[in-house]
C-alpha atoms as one frame of an Amber mdcrd trajectory, in Angstrom:
protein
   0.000   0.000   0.000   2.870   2.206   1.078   4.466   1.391  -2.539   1.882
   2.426  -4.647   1.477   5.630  -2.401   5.152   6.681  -3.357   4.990   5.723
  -7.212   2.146   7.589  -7.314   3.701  10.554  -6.130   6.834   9.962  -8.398
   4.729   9.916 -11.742   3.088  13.273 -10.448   6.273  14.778  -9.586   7.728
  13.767 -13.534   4.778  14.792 -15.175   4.970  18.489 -13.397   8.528  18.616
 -14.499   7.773  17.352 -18.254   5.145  20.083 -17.929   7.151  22.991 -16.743
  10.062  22.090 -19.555   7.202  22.082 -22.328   5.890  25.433 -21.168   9.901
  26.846 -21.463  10.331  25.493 -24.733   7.360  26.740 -26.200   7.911  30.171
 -24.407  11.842  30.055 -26.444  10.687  28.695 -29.358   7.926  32.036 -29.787
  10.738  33.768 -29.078  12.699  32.891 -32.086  11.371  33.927 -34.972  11.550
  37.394 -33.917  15.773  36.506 -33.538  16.031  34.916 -36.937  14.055  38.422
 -38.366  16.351  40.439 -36.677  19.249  38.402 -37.833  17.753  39.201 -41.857
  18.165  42.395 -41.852  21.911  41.850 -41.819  23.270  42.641 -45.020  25.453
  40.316 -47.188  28.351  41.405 -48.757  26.815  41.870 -51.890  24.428  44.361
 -50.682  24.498  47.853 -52.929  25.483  49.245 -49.396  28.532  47.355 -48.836
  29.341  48.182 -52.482  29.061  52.360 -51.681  31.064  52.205 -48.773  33.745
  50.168 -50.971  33.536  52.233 -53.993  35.042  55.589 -55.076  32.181  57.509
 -53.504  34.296  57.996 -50.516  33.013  61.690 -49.386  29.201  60.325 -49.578
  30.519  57.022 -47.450  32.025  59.113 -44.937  28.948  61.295 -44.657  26.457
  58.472 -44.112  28.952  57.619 -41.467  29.364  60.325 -39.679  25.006  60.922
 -39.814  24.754  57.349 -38.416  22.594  56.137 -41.315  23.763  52.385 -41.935
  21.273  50.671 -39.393  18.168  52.672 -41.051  19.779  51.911 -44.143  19.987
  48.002 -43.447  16.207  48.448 -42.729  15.849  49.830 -46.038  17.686  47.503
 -48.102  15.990  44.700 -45.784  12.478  45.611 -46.885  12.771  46.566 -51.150
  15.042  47.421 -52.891  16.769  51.085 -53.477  18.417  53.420 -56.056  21.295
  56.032 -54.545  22.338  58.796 -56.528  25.984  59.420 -55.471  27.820  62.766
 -55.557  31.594  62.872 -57.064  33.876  63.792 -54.118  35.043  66.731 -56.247
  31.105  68.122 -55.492  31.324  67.233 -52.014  35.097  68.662 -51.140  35.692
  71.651 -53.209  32.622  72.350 -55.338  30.750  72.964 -51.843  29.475  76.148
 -49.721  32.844  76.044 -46.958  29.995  77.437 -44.686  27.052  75.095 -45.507
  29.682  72.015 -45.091  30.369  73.230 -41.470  26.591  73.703 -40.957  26.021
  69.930 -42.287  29.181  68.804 -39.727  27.896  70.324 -36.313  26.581  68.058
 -34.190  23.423  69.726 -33.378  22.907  69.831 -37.189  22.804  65.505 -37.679
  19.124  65.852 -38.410  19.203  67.714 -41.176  22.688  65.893 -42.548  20.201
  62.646 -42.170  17.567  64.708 -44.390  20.205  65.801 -47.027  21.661  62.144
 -47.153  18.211  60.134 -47.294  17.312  62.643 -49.917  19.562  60.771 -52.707
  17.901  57.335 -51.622  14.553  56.574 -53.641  12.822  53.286 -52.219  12.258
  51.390 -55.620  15.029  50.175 -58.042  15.384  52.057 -61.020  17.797  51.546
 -63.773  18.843  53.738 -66.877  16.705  52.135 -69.248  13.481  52.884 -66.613
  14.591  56.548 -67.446  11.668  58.577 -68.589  12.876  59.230 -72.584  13.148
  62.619 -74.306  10.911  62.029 -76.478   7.527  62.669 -74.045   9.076  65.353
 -72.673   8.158  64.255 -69.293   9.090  64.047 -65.827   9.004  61.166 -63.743
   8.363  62.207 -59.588   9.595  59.457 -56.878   9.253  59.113 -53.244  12.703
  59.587 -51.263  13.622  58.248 -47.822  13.512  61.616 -46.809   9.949  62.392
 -45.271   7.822  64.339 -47.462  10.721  64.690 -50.440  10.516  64.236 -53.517
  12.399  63.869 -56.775  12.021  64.619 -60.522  13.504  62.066 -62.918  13.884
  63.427 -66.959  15.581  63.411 -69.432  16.675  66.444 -71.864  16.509  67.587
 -75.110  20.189  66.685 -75.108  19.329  62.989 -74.307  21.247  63.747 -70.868
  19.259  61.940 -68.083  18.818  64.358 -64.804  17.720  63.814 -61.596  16.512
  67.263 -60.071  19.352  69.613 -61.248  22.383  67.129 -61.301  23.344  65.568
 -64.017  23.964  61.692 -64.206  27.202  61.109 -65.169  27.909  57.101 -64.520
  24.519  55.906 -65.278  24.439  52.255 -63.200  27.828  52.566 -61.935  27.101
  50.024 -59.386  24.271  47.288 -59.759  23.434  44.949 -57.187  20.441  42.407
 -56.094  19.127  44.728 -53.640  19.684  47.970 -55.283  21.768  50.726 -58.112
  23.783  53.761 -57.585  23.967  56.302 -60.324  26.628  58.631 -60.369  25.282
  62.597 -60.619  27.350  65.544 -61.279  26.628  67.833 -57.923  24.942  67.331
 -54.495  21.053  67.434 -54.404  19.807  69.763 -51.615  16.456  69.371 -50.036
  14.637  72.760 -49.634  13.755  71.976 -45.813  17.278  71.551 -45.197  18.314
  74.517 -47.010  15.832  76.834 -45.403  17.321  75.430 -42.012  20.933  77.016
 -43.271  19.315  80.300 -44.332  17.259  80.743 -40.778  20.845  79.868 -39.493
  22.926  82.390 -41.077  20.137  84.993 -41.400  22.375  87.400 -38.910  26.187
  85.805 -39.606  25.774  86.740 -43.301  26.396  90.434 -42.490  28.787  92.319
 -45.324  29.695  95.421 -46.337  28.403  96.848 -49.549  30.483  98.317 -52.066
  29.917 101.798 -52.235  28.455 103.004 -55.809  29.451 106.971 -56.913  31.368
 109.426 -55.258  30.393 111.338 -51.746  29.085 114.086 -51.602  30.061 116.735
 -48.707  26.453 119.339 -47.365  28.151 122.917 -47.281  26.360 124.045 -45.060
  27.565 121.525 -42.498  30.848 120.461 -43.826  29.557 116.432 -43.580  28.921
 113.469 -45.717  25.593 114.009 -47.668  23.600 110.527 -47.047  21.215 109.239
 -49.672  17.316 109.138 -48.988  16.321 105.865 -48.110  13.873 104.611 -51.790
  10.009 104.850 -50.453   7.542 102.407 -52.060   4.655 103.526 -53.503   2.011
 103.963 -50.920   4.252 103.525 -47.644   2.616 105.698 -45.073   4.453 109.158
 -44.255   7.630 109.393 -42.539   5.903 113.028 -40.931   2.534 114.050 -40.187
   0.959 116.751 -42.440   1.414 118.619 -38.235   5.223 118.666 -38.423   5.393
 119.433 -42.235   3.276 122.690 -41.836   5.297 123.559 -38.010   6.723 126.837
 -38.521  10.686 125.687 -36.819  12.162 122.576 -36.144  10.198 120.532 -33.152
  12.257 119.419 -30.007  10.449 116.509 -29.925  11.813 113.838 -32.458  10.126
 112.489 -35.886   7.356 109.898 -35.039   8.122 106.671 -35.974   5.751 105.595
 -39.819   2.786 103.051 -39.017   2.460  99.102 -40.017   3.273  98.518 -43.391
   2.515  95.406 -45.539  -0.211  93.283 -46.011  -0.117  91.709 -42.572   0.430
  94.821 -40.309   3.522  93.862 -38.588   7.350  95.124 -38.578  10.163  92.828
 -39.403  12.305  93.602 -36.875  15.105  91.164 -37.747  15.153  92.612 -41.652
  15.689  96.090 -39.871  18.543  95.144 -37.654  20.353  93.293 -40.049  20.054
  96.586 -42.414  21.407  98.986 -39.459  24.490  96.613 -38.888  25.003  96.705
 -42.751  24.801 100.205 -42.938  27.615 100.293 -39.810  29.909  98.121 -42.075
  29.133 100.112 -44.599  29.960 103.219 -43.254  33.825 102.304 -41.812  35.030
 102.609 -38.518  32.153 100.719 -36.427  32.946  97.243 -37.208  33.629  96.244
 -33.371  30.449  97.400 -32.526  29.101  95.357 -35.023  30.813  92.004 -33.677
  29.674  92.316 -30.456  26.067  92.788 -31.758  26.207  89.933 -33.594  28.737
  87.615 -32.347  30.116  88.032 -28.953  26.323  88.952 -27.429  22.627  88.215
 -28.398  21.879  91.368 -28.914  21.143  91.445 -32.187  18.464  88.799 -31.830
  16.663  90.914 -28.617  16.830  94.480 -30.813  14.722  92.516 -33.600  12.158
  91.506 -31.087  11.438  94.830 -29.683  11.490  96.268 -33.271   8.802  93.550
 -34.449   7.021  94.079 -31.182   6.249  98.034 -32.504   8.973  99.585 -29.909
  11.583 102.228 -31.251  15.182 102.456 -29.965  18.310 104.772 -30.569  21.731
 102.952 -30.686  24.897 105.224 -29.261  27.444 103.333 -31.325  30.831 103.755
 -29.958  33.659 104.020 -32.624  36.474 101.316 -33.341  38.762 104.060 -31.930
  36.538 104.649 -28.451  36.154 100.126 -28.708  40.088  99.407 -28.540  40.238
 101.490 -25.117  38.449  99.061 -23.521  40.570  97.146 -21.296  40.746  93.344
 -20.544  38.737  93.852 -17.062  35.509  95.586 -18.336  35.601  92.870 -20.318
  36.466  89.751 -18.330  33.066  89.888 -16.036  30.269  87.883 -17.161  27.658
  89.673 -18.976  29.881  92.719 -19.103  29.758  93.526 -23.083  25.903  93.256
 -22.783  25.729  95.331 -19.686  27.969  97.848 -21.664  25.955  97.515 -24.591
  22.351  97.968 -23.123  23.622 101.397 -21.695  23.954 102.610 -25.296  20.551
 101.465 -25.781  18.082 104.325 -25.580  14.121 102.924 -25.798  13.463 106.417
 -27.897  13.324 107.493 -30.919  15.964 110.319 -31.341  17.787 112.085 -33.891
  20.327 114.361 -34.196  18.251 117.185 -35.083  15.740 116.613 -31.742  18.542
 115.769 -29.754  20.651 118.851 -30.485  17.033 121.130 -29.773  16.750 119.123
 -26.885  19.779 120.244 -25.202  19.943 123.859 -26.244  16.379 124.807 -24.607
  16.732 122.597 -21.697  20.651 122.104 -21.116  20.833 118.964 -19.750  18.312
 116.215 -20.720  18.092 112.603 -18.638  17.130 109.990 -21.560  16.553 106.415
 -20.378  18.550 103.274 -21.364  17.775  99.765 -21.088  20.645  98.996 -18.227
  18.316 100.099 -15.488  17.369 102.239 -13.794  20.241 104.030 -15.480  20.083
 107.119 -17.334  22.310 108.774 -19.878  22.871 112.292 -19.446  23.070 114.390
 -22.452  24.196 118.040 -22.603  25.202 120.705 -25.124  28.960 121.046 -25.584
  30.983 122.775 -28.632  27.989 123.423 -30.456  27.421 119.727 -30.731  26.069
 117.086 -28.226  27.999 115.516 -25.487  26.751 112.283 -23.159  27.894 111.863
 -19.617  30.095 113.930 -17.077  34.036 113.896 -16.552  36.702 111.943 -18.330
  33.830 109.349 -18.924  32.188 111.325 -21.588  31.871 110.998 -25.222  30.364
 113.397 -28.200  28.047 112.883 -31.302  30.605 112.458 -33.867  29.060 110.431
 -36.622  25.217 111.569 -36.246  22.089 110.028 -38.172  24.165 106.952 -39.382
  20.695 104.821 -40.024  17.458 106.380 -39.504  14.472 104.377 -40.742  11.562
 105.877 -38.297  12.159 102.461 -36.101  15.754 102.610 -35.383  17.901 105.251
 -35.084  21.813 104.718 -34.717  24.151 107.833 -33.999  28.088 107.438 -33.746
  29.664 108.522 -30.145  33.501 108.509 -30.144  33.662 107.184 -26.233  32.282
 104.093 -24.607  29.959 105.364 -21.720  29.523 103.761 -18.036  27.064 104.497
 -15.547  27.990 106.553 -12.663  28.741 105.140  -9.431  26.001 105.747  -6.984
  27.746 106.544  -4.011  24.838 108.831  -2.886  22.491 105.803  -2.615  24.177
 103.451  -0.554  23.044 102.806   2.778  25.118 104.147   5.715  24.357 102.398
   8.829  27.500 103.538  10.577  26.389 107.158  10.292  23.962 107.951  13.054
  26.498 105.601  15.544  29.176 107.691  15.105  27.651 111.182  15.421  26.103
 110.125  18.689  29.583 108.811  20.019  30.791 111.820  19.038  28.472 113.697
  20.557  28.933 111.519  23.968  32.914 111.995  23.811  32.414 115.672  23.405
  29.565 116.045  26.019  32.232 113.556  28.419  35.301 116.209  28.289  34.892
 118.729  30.844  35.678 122.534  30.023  39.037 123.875  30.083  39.489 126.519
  33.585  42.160 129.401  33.434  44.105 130.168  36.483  42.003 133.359  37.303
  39.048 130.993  37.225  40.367 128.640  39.258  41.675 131.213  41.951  37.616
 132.582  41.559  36.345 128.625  42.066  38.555 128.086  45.148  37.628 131.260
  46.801  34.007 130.808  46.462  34.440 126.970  47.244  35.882 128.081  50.810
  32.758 130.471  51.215  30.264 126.982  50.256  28.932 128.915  46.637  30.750
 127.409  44.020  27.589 125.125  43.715  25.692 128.468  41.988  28.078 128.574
  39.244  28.217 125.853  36.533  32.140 126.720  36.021  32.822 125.426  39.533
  31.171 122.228  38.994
């Protein structure tokens, strides 16, 4: 009885264990077709993409490198079959922008090198004899691997096939199983990816303009005569019919002109980048320029308020008044913006109004953006002078860019704010007048001898207690 207890206890035991090893291989063997379809997207060695990075293509192999495309590519190849159109490596090394290769090569740029790359990649095979002929005169568009790309396939009058604007030289240089590569003349850009560069060098392509006749010097004033800016037909006035009919110049200066365009907005970006021109243009401001543009954001802020409807006047110190800066007022952080924002005047001043300004009123407070500090403007040799002491500087190049939103006049000093001394808190003050005032009260009064002959005299008699003297 005990036996066949125990044996059956032993076939129970087996069959949970010939249970528990079923369930485990069933669980592995789900498991592996989802390993073997991994393992076939490896690519043989006869794969078109093996056959790029061998070939003579070895600027485009580097690239797809470098943009980390050769898993997605796998995937690609994996799926259907593809047709690359590869670049000569004279296109990619000297035929290209310097500038838009270094945009490409920045690490926070990989997305759109993936987008420029994935753009020579059409999904489908197609060989030169699938080439649209020249006789229809038509244009063939394909998908790219490139999200909402697309390109044009044709072939010209010329019988020269094209893809785009690039011309195929080596038509099915390469042909493989799983794909073709055509050779083309040039590098096909994307227009996404070029509008990327052109938002990114919208305020680093700043250059000066070659200048175009002779100057011409105002007699009356012994300056540089500056051209009228060209108004379009049906801009609104730079002055209200008000000022035009005013018998004298006003003190106050020229209102800035309302919207213009079709949407009602200013583009305050277009308007900087035309005011930093005009400084190149005009000679001796170019560090002022670099520090707008390059060493601060500046630039960027000024186009914000401008867009936003504000006006500002720019004191732009000289390249003379820039080089006396010394390595200190520079060295702090923040210190060229702090500098810069005190040059910064949220006005909209000339040097007409500013000039009036000073010669009714003498000395005129106009605010800056570093607050709460104010520069101080006052008439001096008949023309304009900002801030007090050795820290001063005069209008020497006035009116340099006037467009009724910004105003930019040339100073030949770099101003600082003064140092408010008369501000800061002086706790010490009222503790040392009153132990002053206790020391002094403490030291009794000097007595001659007279007075101390009078003291003793009357201190014998028992009245020296009337007199404060005695005491």
């Amino acid at each position: 009885m005990d036996f066949q207890i125990h044996g059956a206890v032993v076939s129970k035991t087996i069959f949970c264990i010939f249970t528990f090893l079923s369930i485990v291989g069933t669980i592995y063997a789900s498991a592996l077709p989802s390993n073997s379809s991994s393992s076939a997207v490896q690519i043989n060695s006869n794969s078109v993409l093996v056959a790029l990075l061998d070939s003579h293509y070895t600027e485009l192999s580097e690239l797809v490198e470098k943009a980390l495309l050769l898993q997605t590519l796998e995937e690609a190849v994996g799926k259907h079959n593809i047709t690359i159109f590869a670049p000569r490596n004279e296109a990619l090394e000297r035929d290209l922008d310097p500038e838009f290769k270094r945009f490409l090569l920045e690490p926070g740029n990989i997305k759109s090198l993936q987008k420029l790359l994935m753009f020579h990649i059409i999904p489908s095979r197609i060989g030169s004899s699938e080439w649209p002929s020249s006789a229809t005169n038509e244009s063939i568009r394909h998908r790219t691997l490139s999200t909402r790309e697309h390109l044009n396939l044709f072939t010209s009058k010329d019988s020269t096939k094209k893809v785009d604007r690039a011309v195929v030289i080596h038509p099915d240089v390469v042909i493989r199983p799983d794909g073709v590569i055509h050779g083309i003349e040039r590098l096909l850009i994307p227009r996404s990816v070029q509008e990327d560069f052109n938002r990114r060098r919208s305020l680093r392509s700043i250059s000066a303009v070659i200048p175009e006749g002779a100057p011409e010097v105002d007699p009356r004033t012994n300056r540089l005569k500056k051209k009228a800016a060209p108004v379009p037909a049906g801009s609104p006035p730079a002055l209200p019919i008000s000022d035009a009919m005013a018998p004298g110049p006003s003190i106050a200066p020229a209102p800035a002109p309302g919207p213009g365009g079709p949407h009602h907005h200013f583009d305050g970006h277009s308007q900087v980048k035309d005011f930093i021109q005009t400084l190149l243009h005009y000679g001796g401001y170019n560090e002022m320029a670099d520090i707008l543009v390059n060493l601060t954001s500046l630039a960027t802020e000024m186009g914000k308020l401008v867009s936003e409807g504000y006006v500002i006047t720019v004191l732009a110190p000289n390249d003379e008044a820039m080089s006396r800066l010394t390595t200190d007022q520079l060295s702090e952080p923040g210190a060229p913006e702090q500098i810069m924002y005190y040059h910064i005047i949220p006005e909209y001043q000339t040097e007409e109004s500013m000039y009036n300004a000073v010669r009714r009123f003498g000395k005129v407070k106009y605010d800056t953006l570093r607050l709460p500090h104010k520069v101080v403007a006052q008439e001096a040799d008949g023309s304009v002078k900002f801030g007090n002491g050795e820290e001063s500087a005069y209008l020497f190049d006035p009116d340099i860019f006037t467009d009724g939103r910004i105003s930019v006049q040339g100073i030949d000093g770099v101003l600082f704010p003064p140092d408010d001394k008369e501000n800061q808190p002086k706790p010490e003050t009222e503790k040392t007048t009153q132990s002053s005032s206790k020391k002094v009260s403490g030291v009794k009064p000097r007595r001659g001898k007279l007075m101390e002959v009078a003291c003793g005299m009357l201190s014998t008699l028992g009245q020296d207690s009337h007199f404060t003297t005695c005491q």
